[in-house]
N, C-alpha and C positions, 0 to 999 in steps of 0.2 A: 258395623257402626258402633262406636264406644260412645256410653253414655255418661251422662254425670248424677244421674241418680243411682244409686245400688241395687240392684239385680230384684224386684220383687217388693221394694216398698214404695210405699204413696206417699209422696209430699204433696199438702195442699196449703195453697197456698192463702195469707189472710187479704183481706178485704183490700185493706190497704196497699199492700203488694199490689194488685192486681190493678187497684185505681191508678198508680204509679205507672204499670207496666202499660194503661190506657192511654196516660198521658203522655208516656215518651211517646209510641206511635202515634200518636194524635199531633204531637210536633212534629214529625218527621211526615204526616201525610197537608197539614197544613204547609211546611215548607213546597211538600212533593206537587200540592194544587196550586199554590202562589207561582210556584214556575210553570206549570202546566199552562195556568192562561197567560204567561205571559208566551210560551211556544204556540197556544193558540192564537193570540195575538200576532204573532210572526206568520203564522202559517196565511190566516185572515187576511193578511196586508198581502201575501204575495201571490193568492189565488182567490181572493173575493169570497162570495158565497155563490159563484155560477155556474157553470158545466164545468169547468177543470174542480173549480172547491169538489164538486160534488164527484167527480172521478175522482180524489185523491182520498176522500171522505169513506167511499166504499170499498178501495182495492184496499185502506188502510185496515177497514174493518173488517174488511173479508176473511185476514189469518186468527181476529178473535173470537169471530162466528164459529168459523169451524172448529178450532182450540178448544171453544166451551163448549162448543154441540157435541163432541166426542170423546172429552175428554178432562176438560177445564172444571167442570160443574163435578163430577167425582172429586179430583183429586185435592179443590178447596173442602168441598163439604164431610169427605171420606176418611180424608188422612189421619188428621190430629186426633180422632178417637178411636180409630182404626191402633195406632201408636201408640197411644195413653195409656189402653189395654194391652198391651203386648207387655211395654214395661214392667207394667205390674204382673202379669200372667209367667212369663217368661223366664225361666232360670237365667237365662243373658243378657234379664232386661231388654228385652226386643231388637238386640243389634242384628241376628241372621233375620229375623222377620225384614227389618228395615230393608237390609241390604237386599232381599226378594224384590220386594215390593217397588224398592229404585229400580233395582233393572230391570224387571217386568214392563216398569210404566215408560223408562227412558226408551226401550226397543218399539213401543209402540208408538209414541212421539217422535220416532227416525221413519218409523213407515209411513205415518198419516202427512208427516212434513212432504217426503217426497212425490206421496199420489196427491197432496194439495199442489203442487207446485203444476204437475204434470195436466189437470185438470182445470187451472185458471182459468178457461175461456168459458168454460162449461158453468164454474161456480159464478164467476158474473152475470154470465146472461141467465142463473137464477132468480139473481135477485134484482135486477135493471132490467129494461127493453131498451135499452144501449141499441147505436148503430153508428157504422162508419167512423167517423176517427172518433168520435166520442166513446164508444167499445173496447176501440182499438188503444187507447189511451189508459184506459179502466184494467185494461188487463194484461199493462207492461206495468202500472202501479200494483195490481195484483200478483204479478209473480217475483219482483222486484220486496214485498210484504211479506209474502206467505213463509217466507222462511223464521220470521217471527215464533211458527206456532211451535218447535223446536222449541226454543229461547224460553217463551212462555212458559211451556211446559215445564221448562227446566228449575226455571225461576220459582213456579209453584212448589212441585216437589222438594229444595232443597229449603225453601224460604218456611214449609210446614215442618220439616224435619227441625228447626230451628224452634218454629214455633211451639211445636209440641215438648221441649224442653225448657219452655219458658224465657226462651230467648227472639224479642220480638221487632225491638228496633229496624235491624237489619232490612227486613223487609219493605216498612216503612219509606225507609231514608233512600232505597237503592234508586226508584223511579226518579230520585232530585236528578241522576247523573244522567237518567234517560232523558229528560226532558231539554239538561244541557246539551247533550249532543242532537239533539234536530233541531233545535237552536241555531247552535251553529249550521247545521247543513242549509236552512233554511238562508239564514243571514249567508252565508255563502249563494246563494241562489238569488237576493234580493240585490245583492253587490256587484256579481259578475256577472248574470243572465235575465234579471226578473224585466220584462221588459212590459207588462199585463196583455201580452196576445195570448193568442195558443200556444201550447206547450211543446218545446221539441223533442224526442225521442230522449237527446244525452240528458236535455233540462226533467223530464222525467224519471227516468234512472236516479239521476239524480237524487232527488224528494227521496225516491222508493227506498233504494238503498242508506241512504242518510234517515230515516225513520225507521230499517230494519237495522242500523249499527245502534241507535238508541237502545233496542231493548237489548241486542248484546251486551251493551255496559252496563246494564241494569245486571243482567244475569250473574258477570262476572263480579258485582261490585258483593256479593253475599260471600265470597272467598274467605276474606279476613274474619268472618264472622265463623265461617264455620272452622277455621283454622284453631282461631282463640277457641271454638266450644271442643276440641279436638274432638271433631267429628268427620271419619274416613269410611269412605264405600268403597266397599268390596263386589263385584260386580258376581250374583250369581242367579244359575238358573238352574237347582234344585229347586222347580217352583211346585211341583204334584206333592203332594199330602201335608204341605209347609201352610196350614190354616189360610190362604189366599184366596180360598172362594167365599169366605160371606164378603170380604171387600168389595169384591169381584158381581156379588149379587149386589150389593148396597150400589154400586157405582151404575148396572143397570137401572134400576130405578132414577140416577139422578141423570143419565142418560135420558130419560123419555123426559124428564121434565126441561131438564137441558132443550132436546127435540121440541117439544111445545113452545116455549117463549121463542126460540129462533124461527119456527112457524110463524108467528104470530109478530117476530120482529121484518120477516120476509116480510107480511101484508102491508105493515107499514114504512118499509123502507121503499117497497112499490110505489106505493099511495105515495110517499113522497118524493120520489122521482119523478111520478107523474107530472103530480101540481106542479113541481118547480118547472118542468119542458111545457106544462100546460100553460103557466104566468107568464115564459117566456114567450110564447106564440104568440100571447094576447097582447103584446106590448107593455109591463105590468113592471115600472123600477121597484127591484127589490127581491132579491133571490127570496124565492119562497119554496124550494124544497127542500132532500135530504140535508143539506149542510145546516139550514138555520134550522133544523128539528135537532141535529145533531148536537151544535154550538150550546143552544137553548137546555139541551139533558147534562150538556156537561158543565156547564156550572151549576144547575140543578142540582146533581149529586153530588159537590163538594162535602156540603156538610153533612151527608150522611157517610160519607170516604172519611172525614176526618175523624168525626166524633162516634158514632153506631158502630162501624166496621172497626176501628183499633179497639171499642171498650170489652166487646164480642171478641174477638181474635183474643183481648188477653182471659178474658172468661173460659173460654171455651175449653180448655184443659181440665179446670176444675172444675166445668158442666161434664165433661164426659167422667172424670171422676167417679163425681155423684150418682149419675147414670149407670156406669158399670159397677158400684157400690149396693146400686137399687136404692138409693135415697131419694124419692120424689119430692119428697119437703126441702131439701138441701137446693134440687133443681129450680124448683118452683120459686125459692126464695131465691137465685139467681138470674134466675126471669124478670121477675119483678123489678130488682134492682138495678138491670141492665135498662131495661123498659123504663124506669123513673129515670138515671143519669141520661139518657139518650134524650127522653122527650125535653128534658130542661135545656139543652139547647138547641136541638133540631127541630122544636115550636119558633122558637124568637126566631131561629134563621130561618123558615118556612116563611115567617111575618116580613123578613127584611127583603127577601125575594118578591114577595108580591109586590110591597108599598115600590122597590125601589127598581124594577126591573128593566123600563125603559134608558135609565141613567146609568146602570150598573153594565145593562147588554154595550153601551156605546164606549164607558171607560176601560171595557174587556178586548171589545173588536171594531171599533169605528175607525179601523186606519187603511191605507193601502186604495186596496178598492172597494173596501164594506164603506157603503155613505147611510144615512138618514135612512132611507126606506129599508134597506134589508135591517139595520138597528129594530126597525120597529117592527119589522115581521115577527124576527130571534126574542124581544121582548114581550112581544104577545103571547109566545109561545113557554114559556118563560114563569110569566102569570098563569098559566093552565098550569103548569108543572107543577105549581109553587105548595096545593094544598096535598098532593100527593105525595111529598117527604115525607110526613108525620104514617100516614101510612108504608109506605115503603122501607125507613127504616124499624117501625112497627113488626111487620111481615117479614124483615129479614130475622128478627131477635127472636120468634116465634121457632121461624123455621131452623134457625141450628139449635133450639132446644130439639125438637123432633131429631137433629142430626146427632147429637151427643147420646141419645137414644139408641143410635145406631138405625135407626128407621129412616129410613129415604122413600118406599113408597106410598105415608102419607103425606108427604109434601107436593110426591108428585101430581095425587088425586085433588089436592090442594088448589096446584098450581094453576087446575085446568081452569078455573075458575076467571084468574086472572088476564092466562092467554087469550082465553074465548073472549071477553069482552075486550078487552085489550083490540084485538083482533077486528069483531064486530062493530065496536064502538067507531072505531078507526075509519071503518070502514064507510058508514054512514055519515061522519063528519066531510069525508072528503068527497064522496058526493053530495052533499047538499049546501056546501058553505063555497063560498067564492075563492077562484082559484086561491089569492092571497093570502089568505085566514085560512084554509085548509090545514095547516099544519098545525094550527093553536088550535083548531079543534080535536086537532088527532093528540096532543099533549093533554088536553083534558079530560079526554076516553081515558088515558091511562088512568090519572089521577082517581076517575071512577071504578076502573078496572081493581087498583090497590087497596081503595079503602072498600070494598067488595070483597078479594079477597084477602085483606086484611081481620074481617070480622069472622068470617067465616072459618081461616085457620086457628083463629082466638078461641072459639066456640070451643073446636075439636079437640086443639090443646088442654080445653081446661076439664073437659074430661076425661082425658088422659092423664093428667097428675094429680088428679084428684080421689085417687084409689087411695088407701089406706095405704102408710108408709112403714117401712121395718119395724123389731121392736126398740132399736135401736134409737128410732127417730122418737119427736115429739108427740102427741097422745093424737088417739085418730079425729079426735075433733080439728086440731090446727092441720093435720093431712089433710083433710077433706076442705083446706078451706078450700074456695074460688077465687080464680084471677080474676076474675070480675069485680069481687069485694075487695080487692088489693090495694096497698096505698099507690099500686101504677095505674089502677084505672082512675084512682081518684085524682092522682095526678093528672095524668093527662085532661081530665074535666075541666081545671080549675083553670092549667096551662089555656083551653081553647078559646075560655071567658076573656082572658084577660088578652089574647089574641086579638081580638072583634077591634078594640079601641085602638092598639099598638098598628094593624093595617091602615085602619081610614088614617087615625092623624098621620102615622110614616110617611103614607101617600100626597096626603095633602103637605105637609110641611115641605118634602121632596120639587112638587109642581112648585113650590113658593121659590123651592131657591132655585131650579133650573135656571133662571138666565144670570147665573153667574158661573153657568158651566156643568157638566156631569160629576163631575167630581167635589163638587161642592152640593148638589142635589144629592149623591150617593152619601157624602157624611151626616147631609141635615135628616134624611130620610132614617136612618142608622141608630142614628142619636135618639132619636124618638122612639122609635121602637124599642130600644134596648130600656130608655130611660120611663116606657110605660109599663114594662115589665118589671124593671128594679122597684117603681111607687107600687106595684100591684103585689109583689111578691109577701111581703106578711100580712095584707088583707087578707090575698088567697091562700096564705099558708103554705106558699110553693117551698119546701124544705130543703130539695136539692138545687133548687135556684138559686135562696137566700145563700146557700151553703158555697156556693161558687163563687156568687158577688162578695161573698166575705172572704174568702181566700183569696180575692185579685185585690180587694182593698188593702190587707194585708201583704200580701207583694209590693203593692206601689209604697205603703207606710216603710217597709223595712228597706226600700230603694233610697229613699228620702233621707 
């Protein structure tokens, strides 16, 4: 693997750089969600949110369960500092390392692909009590899917190899083409066959394979990228004494933590398969299980996909840097800074989910055969989710500083935190809440679950970097400080103030305009929130707020 940095030195990258390299990705995953719901949209109009949504729903997710439960959660969290150091470590700048470490992980991703494939009946009825054609449906969408985890894999692997050279777009931009292609399969299915009975066998297939060709095209669309970065793998297995077992340890660890949230995504993918066959029984309009918990997480995590995940991805090079440098102060001030740009707009979009959530659920998936009641299940659900971004991408900024560290098994002791109540909370909402609302109680377990274990890995962290830094670094008083005392906590304070007001009115201005439509409730709803944040920002001295709204003022002045 030929690099384009020289054998043994560091480039670090400034500030600026790095906000840039955030922003391209951040365009490229805002494009990537803007189609996403509208594929969700497609898929919502041609299977509802009822026993087929919900068979397409878990054979779809079934190849990225087990992807990440075995594999997926290493090769994100492991790679790029796994890499980072090599570069530097390496008389060859880590091109035979690379070339190991690809074909180590791609032969393991050709075995785990084939025993998924062979085992479909078995991994369904994990995690469903599926029966009769509903089973039987779930797990021709399952083997029809699972060749995904291949793809995935692949995708990961090459798309880190890119990113650990500072090359980040690609990655971004590839899902735009995935999203195109089940698009069309879909709209090919809504055209020729979608008739809204049961599903037939070929009409099946269909879906499966036309949602397994998507991530193909994703995979292959990183080609041109890695051609321009002239980057070639050499496929070897000289892998004994070749430094691949701390990866190799590190990747266990992210393994059990990986195992734990998929635990604990089992209990709740139950629980909601339950309720929705349980709402069904009762006579109850309005799909109330897996799919609307599903629909409800995915537009949920947009804004932490667009803004947290690209700012972190382009961080993350020069976290592991500083890391393997032993600069804890270098680190700590990357935390922090990641942690401030993140919270400045994943607060306002936390706020704009609450206020607007029943308006916004209906202009995403009110078509087909989602009416009125399943809308307000997915939007109740929705509003549970809504305060647990700010946590979630909190806990995710957190935890790849721990990963640049090279430390994977305090996250995982970390993580248990979240599972277990994740898990328990889950578990108690759907027994004691009415089939209906089952699910918005299991979204709001989460929500408690993250900012729970959102605190608690804060804690650990901050005694962790707060050891006295090189001599290299700043004087042991600024090493010592605390993220606590940081201008991210103080940020995030000021942000949460100015929260409370941007909800109610959003909300209310939102119900005001509802009868001229969703779409006009989703903008008035918007508008206020955005526009209680802009009047609050140099009250509260929001710096990376003010600092944003003056860059897009500026765009719009030099458009003009």
């Amino acid at each position: 693997m030929s690099t384009v940095t020289a054998p043994g030195r560091r480039t670090h990258r400034r500030p600026d750089s790095t906000l840039r390299s955030g922003a391209l990705m951040a365009s490229g995953s805002l494009v990537s969600r803007a189609t996403g719901f509208v594929r969700s949209a497609v898929v919502a109009a041609a299977l509802g949110v009822g026993p087929a949504a919900d068979g397409y729903a878990v054979g779809n997710t079934v190849p990225t369960i087990v992807y990440t439960l075995l594999l997926g959660g290493a090769l994100n969290a492991v790679f790029v500092p796994e890499l980072v150091r090599a570069a530097g470590e390496h008389e060859d700048g880590g091109a035979a390392y690379t070339d190991r470490l690809l074909t180590l992980c791609t032969a393991v991703l050709l075995l785990l692909t084939a025993a998924a494939v062979w085992a479909a009946p078995a991994i369904v009825a994990a995690y469903t009590d599926y029966g009769g054609a509903q089973a039987a449906t779930t797990v021709v969408f399952a083997r029809c899917c699972l060749p995904q985890i291949f793809f995935l894999g692949l995708f990961t692997l090459l798309g880190q190899v890119l990113n650990a050279r500072s090359r980040f777009g690609a990655m971004m931009w590839a899902p735009v083409l995935n999203n195109v292609v089940v698009i069309a399969a879909f709209g090919l299915y809504l055209v020729t066959a979608g008739t809204g009975g049961t599903l037939t066998s070929g009409e099946t297939r269909l879906l499966g394979w036309g949602t397994t060709a998507g991530i193909v095209a994703q995979t292959l669309a990183l080609l041109p990228s890695l051609r321009a970065a002239r980057l070639g793998w050499r496929p070897r297995f000289d892998w004994r004494g070749s430094g691949l077992s701390r990866p190799l340890r590190s990747a266990g660890w992210l393994m059990l933590l990986v195992l734990t949230n998929q635990l604990a995504y089992w209990v709740v993918t139950r629980l909601a398969t339950t309720a929705g066959e349980r709402a069904a029984a009762e006579g109850i309009d309005g799909g109330a299980g897996f799919s609307a918990y599903g629909n409800a997480y995915l537009l949920w995590a947009v804004p932490h996909g667009i803004v947290t995940v690209s700012l972190v991805t382009a961080l993350m090079p020069r976290m592991s840097r500083s890391a393997a440098d032993g600069d804890t102060t270098a680190l700590r001030r990357d935390v922090s800074s990641a942690l401030c740009h993140s919270a400045a707009a994943v607060v306002p979009a936390a706020c704009v989910l609450a206020a607007v959530a029943g308006p916004v659920m209906a202009v995403a998936f009110q078509y087909g055969r989602t009416g009125a009641d399943d809308v307000a299940v997915m939007a109740g659900a929705l509003t549970a989710f809504a305060p647990g971004l700010v946590a979630f991408s909190g806990q995710y900024v957190l935890a790849r500083a721990f990963y640049a560290l090279s430390d994977t098994r305090t996250p995982f002791l970390l993580n248990l935190v979240i599972a277990g109540l994740n898990a328990g909370l889950s578990t108690v909402a759907c027994l004691l809440l009415p089939a209906r609302w089952a699910v918005t109680g299991m979204a709001g377990a989460y929500s408690v679950a993250l900012f729970a274990g959102w605190a608690v890995t804060g804690y650990v962290l901050d005694r962790r970097l707060a050891v006295p830094a090189p001599a290299s670094a700043p004087g042991p008083a600024e090493a010592r400080r605390s993220l606590w005392r940081s201008r991210a906590a103080t940020a995030l304070a000021r942000l949460s103030v100015a929260a409370v007001p941007a909800v109610l009115l959003g909300h209310l201005v939102a119900g005001r305009a509802a009868a001229f439509g969703p779409l006009a409730a989703v903008a008035a709803g918007v508008a206020v929130v955005l526009t209680v944040f802009a009047l609050l920002a140099r009250p509260l001295r929001l710096a990376e707020l003010e600092a944003g709204l003056g860059a897009v003022l500026r765009r719009l002045r030099r458009r003009r």
